[in-house]
N, C-alpha and C positions, 0 to 999 in steps of 0.2 A: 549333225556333229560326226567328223570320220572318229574312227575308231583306232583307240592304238593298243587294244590288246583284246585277246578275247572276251575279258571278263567284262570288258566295257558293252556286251551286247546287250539289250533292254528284253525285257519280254516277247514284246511285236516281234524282234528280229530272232529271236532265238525260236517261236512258233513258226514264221515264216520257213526257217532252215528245218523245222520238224516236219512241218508240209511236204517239203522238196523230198523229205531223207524216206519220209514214207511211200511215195513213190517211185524211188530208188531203192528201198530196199525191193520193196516188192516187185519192181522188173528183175532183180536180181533173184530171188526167189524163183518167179519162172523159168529164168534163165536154166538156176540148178534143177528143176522139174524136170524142163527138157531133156536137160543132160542124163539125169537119173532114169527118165521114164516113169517118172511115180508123183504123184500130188507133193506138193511141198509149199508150205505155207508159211508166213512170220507172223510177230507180232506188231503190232503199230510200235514205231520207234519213239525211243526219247532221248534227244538229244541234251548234254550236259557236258557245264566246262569245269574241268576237274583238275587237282595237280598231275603230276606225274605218282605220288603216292596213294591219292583215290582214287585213281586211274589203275596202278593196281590191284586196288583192293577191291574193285570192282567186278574186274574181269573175272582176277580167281588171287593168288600170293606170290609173292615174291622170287619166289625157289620154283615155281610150277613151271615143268616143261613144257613149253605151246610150238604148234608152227607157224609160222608167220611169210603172209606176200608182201612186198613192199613196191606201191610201183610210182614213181615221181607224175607231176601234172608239170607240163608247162603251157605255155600259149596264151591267150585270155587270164587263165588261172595258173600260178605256179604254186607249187605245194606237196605234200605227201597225202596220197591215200595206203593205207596198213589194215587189213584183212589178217585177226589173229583165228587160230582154227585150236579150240582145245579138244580131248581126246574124244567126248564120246560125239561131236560132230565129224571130225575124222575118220573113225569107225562105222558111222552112219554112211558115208560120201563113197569110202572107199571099199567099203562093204558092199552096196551096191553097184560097184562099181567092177571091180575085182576078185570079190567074194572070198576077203582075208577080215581078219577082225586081230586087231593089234591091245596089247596090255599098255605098253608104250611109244611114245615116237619112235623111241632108240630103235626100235622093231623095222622101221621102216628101212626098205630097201632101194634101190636109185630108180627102177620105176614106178614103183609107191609115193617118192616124193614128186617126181615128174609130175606126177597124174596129181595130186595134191595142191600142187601149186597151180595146175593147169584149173584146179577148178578156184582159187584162190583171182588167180585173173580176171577169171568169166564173172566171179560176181562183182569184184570191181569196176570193169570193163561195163558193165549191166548198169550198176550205179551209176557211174559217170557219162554214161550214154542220156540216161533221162535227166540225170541235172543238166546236160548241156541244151536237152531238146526244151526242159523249163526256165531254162533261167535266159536264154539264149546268148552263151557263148562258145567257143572254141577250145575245146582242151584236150594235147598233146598227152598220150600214156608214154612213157617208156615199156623196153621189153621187162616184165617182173623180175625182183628179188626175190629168193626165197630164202627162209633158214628154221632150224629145231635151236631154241634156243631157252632157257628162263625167262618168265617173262618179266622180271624186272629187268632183263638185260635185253630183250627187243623194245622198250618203250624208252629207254637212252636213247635209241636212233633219232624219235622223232624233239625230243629235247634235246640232243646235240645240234639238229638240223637248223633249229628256229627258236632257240634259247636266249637268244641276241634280242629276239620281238615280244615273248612271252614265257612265262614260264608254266601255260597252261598247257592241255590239249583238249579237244573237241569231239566226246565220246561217244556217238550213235550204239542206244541198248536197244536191241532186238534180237529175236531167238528165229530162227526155223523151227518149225513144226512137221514132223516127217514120223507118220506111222502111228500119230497121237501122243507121239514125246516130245518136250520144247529140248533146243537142244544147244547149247554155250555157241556165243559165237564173241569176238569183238572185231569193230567196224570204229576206226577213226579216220577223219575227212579233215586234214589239215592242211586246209590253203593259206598263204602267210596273208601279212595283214594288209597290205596295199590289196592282191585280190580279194580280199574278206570286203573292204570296203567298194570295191567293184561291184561284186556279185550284188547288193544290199543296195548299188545305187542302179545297176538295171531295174533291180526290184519295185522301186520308185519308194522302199521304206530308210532313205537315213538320206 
């Protein structure tokens, strides 16, 4: 049976996409290792379809200031993937990075976000490398958006974008692990629903 919204996913297909995301995070993970020079580790992901109001009550509230990449998928898969970054992974990344430590985004100056968003990409970019090499398809990144924003008001993007197919999103929970602290992150992979039923029919599950 194709699927015409997310919540229509059964268990098998929602495990299948937890498989995938956990090996996607975690090429992403090494990714940022690389870039840090330092171990960095996650946790097994759990992927969940959620409104846009669990969604974020999830990540952190309403009024919270976060940074956010946004980079569109086309080709095989069209879609949005959104890398939200709250403060004390930011502080982690670019502390390392930089060797500043921020109170808030507001703090942040035009090469701080540069380098933020640059590493915003890489784990995207990481992600979607290994779901292409598992699942085998093709998929197009655009060059990233970035912005500091509320994050009630960065998760309108991706319900403005595909509000017309569902009113859900698709919430990969996983943390990095850097220096022995877990550390906020949030990760959505929303492909619309013609490629949602693509990717499930390579799979050989729908």
């Amino acid at each position: 049976m194709r699927l015409k919204s997310y919540e229509d996913m059964n268990l098998q297909e929602l495990d299948v996409m937890k498989e995938i995301s956990s090996i996607g995070t975690s090429h992403a993970a090494t990714a940022l290792s690389k870039l840090l020079q330092k171990e960095v580790r996650i946790t097994i992901p759990e992927i969940s379809i959620l409104s846009y109001e669990e969604t974020v009550d999830r990540i952190g509230h309403m009024e919270e200031l976060v940074a956010a990449t946004l980079v569109q998928m086309k080709n095989e898969v069209e879609g949005l993937m959104l890398f939200i970054f709250k403060m004390d992974l930011a502080n982690a990344v670019l502390g390392k990075l930089l060797e500043r430590h921020y109170q808030s985004f507001e703090e942040l100056d035009e090469m701080d976000f540069s380098a933020l968003e640059e590493i915003g990409n890489i784990i995207i970019c990481s992600y979607v490398n290994a779901f292409t090499q598992l699942v085998g398809v093709e998929i197009d990144l655009s060059v990233p958006s970035s912005t500091i924003n509320m994050l009630g008001g960065i998760l309108t993007v991706p319900i403005a974008e595909y509000g017309y197919e569902t009113d859900k999103l698709m919430y990969i929970n996983a943390e990095f692990i850097m220096d022995g602290e877990k550390l906020s992150d949030g990760l959505l992979m929303l492909p619309d629903i013609k490629s949602l039923n693509s990717i499930l029919e390579k799979l050989g599950i729908s």
